[in-house]
C-alpha positions in Angstrom: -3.7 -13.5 -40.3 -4.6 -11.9 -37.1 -1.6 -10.8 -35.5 -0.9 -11.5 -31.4 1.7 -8.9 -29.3 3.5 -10.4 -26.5 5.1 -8.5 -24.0 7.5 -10.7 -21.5 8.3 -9.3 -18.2 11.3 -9.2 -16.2 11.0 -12.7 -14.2 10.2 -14.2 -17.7 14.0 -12.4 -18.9 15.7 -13.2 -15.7 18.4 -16.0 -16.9 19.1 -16.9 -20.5 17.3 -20.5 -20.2 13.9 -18.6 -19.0 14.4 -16.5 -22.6 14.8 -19.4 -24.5 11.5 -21.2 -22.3 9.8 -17.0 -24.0 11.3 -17.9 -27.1 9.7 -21.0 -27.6 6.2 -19.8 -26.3 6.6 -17.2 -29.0 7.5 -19.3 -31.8 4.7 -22.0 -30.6 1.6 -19.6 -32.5 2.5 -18.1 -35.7 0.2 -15.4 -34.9 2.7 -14.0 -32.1 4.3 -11.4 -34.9 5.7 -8.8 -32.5 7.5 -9.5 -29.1 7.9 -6.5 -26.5 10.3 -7.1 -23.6 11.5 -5.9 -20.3 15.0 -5.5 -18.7 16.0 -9.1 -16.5 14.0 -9.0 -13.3 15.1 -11.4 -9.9 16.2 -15.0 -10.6 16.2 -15.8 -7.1 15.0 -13.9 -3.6 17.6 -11.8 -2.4 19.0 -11.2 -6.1 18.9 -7.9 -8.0 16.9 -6.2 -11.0 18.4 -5.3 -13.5 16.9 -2.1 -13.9 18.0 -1.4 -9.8 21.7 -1.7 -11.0 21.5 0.5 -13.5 19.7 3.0 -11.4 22.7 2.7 -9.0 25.0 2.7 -12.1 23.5 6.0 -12.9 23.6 7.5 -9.3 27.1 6.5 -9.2 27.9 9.1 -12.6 26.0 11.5 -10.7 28.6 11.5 -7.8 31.3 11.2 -9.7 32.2 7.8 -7.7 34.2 6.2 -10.5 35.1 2.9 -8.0 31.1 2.6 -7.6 30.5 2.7 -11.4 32.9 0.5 -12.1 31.5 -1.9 -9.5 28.1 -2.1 -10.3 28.7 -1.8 -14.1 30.6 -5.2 -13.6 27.6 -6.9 -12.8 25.5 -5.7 -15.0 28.1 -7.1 -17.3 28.3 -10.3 -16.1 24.8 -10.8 -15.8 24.4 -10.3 -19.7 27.4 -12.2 -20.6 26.2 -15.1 -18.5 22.6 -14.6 -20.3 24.8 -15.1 -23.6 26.5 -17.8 -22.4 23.2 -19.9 -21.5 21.9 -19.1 -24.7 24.7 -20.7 -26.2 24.9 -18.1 -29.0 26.9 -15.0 -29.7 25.0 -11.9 -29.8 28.3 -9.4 -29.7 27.0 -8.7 -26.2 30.7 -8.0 -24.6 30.8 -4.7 -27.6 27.5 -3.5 -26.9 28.1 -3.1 -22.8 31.2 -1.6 -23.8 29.6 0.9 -25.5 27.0 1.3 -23.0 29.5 2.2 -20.5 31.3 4.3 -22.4 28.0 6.2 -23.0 27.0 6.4 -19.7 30.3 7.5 -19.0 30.4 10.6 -21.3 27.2 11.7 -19.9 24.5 10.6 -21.5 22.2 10.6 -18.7 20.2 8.5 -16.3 17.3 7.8 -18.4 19.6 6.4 -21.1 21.2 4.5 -18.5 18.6 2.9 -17.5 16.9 1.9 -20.3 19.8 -0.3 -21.5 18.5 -3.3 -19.7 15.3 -3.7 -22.1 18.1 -2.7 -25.1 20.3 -5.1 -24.6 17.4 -7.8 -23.4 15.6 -7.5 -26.6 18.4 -7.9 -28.6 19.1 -11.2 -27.1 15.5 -12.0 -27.6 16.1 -10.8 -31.2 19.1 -13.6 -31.5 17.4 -15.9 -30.0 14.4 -15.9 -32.5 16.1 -14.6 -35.7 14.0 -11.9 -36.6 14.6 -8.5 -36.4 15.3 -5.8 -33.5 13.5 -2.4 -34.1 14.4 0.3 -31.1 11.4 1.7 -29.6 13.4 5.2 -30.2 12.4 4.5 -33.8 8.6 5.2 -33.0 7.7 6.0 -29.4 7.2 9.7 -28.7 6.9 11.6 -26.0 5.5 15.5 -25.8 7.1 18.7 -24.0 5.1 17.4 -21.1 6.4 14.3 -20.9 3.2 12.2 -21.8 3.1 9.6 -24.2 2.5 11.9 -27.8 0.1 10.5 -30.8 2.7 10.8 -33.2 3.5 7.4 -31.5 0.9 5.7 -32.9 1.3 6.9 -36.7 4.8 6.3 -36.9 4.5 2.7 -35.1 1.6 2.0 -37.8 4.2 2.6 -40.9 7.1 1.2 -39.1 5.5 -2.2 -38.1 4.2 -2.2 -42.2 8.0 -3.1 -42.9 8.5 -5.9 -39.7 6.7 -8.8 -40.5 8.0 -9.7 -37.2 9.9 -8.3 -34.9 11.7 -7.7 -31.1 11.0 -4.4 -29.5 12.4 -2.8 -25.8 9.9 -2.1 -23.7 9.9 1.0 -20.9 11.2 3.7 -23.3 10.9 6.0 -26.4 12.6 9.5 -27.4 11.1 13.2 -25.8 11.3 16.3 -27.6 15.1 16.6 -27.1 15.9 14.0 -29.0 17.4 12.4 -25.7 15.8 8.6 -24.2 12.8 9.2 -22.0 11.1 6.5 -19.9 8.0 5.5 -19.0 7.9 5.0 -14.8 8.5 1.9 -13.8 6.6 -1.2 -14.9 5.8 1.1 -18.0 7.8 -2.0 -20.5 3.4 -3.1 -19.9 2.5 0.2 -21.6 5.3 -0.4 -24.4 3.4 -3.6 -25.5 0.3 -1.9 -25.4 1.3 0.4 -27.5 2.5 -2.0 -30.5 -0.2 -3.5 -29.9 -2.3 -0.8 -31.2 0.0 -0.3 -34.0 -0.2 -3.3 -35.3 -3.9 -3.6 -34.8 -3.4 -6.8 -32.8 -6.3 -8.9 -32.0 -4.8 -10.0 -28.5 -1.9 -8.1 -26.4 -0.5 -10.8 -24.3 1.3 -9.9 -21.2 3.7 -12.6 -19.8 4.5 -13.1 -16.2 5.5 -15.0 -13.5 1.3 -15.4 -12.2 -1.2 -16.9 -14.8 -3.3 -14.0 -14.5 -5.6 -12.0 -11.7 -7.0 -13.5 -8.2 -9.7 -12.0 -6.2 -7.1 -10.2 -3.5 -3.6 -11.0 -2.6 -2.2 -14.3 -2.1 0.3 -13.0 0.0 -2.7 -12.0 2.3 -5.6 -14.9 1.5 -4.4 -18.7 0.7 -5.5 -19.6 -2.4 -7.4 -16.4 -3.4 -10.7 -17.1 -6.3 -8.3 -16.8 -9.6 -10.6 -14.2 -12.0 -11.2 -15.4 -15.7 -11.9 -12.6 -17.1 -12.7 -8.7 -15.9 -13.3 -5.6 -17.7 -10.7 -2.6 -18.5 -12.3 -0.4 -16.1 -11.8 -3.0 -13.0 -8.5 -3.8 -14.3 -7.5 0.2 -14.4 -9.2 0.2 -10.4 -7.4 -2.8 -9.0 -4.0 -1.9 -10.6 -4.1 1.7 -9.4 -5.0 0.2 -6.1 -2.0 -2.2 -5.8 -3.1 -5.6 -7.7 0.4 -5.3 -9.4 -0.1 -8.0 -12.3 -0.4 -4.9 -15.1 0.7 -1.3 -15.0 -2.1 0.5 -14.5 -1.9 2.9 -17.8 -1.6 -0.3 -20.1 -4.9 -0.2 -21.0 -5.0 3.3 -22.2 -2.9 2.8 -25.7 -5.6 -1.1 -26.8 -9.0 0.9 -25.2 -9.4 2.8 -28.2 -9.1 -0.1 -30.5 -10.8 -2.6 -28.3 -8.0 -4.7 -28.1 -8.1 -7.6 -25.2 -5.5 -8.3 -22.7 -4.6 -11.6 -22.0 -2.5 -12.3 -18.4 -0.4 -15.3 -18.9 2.3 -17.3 -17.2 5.3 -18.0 -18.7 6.5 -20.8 -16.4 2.9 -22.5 -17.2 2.0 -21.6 -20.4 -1.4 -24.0 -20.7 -2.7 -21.9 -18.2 -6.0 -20.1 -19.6 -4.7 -16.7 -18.0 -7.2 -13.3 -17.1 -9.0 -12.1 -19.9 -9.3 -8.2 -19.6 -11.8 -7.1 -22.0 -13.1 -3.7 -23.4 -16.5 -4.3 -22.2 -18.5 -4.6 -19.0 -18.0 -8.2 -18.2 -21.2 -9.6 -17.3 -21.6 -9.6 -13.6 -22.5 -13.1 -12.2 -25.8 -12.6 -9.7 -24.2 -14.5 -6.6 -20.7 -12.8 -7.0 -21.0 -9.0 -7.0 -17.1 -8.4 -6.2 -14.9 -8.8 -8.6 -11.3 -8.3 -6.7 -10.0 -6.5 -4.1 -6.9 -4.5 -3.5 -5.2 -2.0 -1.5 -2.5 0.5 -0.7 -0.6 1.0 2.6 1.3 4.7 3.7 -1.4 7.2 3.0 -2.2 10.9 4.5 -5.7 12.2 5.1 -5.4 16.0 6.1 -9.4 16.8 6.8 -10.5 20.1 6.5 -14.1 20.9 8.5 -15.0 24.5 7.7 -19.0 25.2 8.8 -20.6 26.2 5.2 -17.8 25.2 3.1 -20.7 24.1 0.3 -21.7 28.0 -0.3 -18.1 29.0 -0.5 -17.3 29.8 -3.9 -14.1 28.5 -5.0 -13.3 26.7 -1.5 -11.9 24.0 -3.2 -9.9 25.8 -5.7 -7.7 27.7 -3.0 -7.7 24.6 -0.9 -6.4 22.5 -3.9 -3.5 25.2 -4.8 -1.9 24.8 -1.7 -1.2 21.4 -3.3 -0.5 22.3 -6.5 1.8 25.3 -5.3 4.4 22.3 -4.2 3.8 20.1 -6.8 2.0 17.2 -5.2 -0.7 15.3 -6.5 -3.6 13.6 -4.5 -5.3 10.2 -4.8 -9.0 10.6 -3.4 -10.7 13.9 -2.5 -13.8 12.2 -0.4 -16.0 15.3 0.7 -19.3 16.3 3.0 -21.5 19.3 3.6 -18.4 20.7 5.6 -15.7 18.8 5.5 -13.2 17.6 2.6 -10.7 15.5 3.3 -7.2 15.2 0.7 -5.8 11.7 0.8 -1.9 11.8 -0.8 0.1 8.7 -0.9 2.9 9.4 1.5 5.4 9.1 -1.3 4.5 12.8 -2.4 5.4 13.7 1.1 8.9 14.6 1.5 9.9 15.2 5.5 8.1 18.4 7.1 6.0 19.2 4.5 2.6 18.2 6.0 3.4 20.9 8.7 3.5 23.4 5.7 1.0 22.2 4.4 -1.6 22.4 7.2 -0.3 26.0 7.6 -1.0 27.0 4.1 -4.3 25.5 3.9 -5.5 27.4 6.7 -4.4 30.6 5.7 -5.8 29.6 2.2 -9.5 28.9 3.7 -9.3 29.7 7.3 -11.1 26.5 8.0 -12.3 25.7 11.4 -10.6 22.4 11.9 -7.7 21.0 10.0 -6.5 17.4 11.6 -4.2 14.8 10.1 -4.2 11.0 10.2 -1.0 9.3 9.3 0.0 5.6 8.0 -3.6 4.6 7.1 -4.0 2.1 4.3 -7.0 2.1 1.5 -8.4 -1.0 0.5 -11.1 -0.7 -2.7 -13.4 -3.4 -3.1 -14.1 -3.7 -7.1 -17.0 -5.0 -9.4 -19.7 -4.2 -12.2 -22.1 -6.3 -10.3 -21.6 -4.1 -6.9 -24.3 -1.4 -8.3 -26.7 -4.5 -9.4 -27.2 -5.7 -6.1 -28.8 -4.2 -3.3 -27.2 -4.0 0.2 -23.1 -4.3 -1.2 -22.4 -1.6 1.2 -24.6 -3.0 4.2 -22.7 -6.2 4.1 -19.2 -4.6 3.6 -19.1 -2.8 6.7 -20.9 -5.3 8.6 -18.1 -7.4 7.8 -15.5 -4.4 9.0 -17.7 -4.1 12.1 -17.8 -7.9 12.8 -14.0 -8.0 12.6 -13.3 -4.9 15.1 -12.3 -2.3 12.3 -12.9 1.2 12.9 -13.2 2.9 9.1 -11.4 5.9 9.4 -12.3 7.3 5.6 -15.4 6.2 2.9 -15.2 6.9 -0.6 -17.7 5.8 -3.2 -18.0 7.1 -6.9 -21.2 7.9 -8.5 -20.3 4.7 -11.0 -20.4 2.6 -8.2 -17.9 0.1 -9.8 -15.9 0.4 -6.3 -16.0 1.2 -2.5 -13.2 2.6 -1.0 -12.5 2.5 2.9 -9.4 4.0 4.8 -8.2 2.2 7.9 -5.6 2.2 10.1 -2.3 0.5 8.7 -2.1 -1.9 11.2 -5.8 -3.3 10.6 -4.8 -3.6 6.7 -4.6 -7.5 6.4 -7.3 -8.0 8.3 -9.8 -5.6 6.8 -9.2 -7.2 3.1 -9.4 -10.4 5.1 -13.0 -10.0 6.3 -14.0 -8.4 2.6 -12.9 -11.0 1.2 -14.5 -13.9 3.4 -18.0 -12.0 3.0 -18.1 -12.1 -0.5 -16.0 -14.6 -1.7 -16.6 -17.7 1.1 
């Protein structure tokens, strides 16, 4: 029997009537064998994730503020006791928060801490659907560096062997010190990808609260183009670039087994969903694009140093200003003389652009070193884009036509994407007038 992993996210845990809505989409195919979940997300605006409370719960420990511990842990509990109630079963839920507290209490650190929402959600789901819980502790691994180890995927092979079926947290696994370690956030997507490969599914499943990928955001475009089906490499482009349905290292555990992803919504389950598939999807002739998406709060320091190409190891000092604070850098677009590093202003804790524009200049005594602050990328994504001639030609003609000064252009040799900095401000607008060139 081919065996189906699905993986439900937080909206689709929120409340215990939206787990039983999960539980019955799981129990509706007898092929869904193995069910991966994440902690409860919002049930309503305003409210708050799981996961956030715990991070405050955990903060809290760290400042030894007992009365805020005490606080926050109290919701935490009532939220999962109120889940329990709605389920109208008994999952010994009030024993296992107080042994979560008590754990957190004797120290057993924030990444424990907050993982317990996915713990404690999967064993509800686990109640719910009478089949067994199996702790992702059991077989997830993680190496001295912190990155996802191999061993993961032999142990979750033999492990799975003895689960016909089974419920599994998502978001964490064990490092080297035999402590929790977690994924970063949204990683529960990565979890399911990963038993998915163990199991040597023939569809990974990801339920949301969307049924599946659109063309740009909907929060920026009524009524976006909704995608069928795109390939992992656009997937892995648009994710990175802020199309937020997947994580964007989910595909890494199913690539090397082929495995598809299928986007589906949990609140309208006959939707078809977005196929994500290991192959190029055939590009259609009259639609080039396949999605857009973008990113807001970026740096671009641009270096101009006059014969910077015959400058052995130019690139190498200038990069080791970045690696000498530990910061990490999205694009690295580049001329004859000039190179410019775009970091996500995350990285950029307050006064250190100053030190780094004085290192890089005594690093390559460059002739010009200038900064542009709060500008947004926007990457315009597709297979068909290096089919067709003149993609670029009417991309900025459509930037031009709509007043937008491109500050930044950065093109890979694969030509699956074009990426274009602007200033923040212009950012709606700029995926407005992509859009309506290539999608109206």
């Amino acid at each position: 029997m081919a065996v189906k992993v699905c993986k439900f996210g937080g909206t689709s845990m929120a409340d215990g009537n939206i787990m039983l809505t999960a539980a019955k989409i799981v129990t509706s195919d007898e092929q869904r064998r193995y069910v991966v979940v994440s902690a409860p997300g919002k049930r309503f605006s305003g409210d708050i994730k799981v996961t956030d409370l715990l991070y405050r719960c955990a903060q809290a420990v760290s400042d030894k503020d007992g009365a805020a511990f005490e606080e926050v842990f109290g919701k935490i509990s009532a939220r999962f006791l109120t889940i329990e109630t709605e389920t109208g079963k008994n999952f010994g839920m009030r024993e296992m928060l107080a042994k979560i507290k008590l754990d957190i209490q004797n120290g057993a650190g924030e990444e424990y801490c907050v993982s317990r929402g996915e713990y404690l959600a999967a064993n509800v789901m686990a109640g719910i659907l009478g089949i067994p819980f199996v702790d992702a502790t059991e077989f997830i691994r993680f190496d001295e560096n912190g990155a996802l180890s191999d061993e993961t995927f032999t142990l979750g092979a033999e492990l799975l062997k003895k689960y016909p079926k089974a419920v599994i947290p998502g978001f964490y696994g064990l490092g080297l010190d035999g402590k929790i370690k977690t994924f970063s956030r949204g990683g529960g997507d990565i979890s399911g990808a990963i038993v998915a490969r163990c199991a040597k599914a023939s569809l990974y499943e990801n339920w949301t609260d969307v049924s599946g990928f659109y063309a740009c955001d909907p929060r920026i475009i009524n009524s976006p183009k909704w995608i069928s089906q795109l390939s992992y490499r656009e997937l892995r482009e648009l994710s990175y670039m802020g199309a937020n349905v997947l994580h964007s290292e989910a595909i890494f555990p199913v690539r090397t087994a082929g495995i598809p992803i299928r986007i589906c919504n949990t609140f309208k389950p006959e939707d078809e969903g977005t196929y994500i598939l290991p192959g190029v999807v055939a590009p259609d002739a009259d639609q080039p694009v396949t999605g857009i998406a973008g990113k807001t709060s970026f740096t671009v320091i641009n270096v101009e140093k006059s014969m910077m190409n015959s400058e052995v190891g130019f690139t190498m000092r200038l990069l080791s200003v970045l690696d000498k604070h530990k910061i990490s850098f999205e694009h690295l677009p580049s001329g004859i003389d000039t190179m410019c590093l775009v970091i996500e202003n995350s990285h950029l804790k307050e006064g250190i652009v100053d030190v780094l524009v004085k290192e890089i200049k005594e690093a390559v005594q460059p002739d010009v070193v200038n900064v542009l602050e709060d500008i947004a990328l926007i990457a315009t994504v597709g297979h068909g884009m290096a089919r067709n001639v003149g993609i670029a030609a009417r991309l900025f003609k459509a930037l031009s036509e709509a007043g937008i000064n491109v500050r930044m252009i950065d093109q890979g040799s694969s030509e699956l994407n074009i990426i274009v900095g602007v200033e923040k401000s212009q950012y709606s607008a700029c995926i407005n007038a992509i859009y309506h060139e290539f999608f109206n």
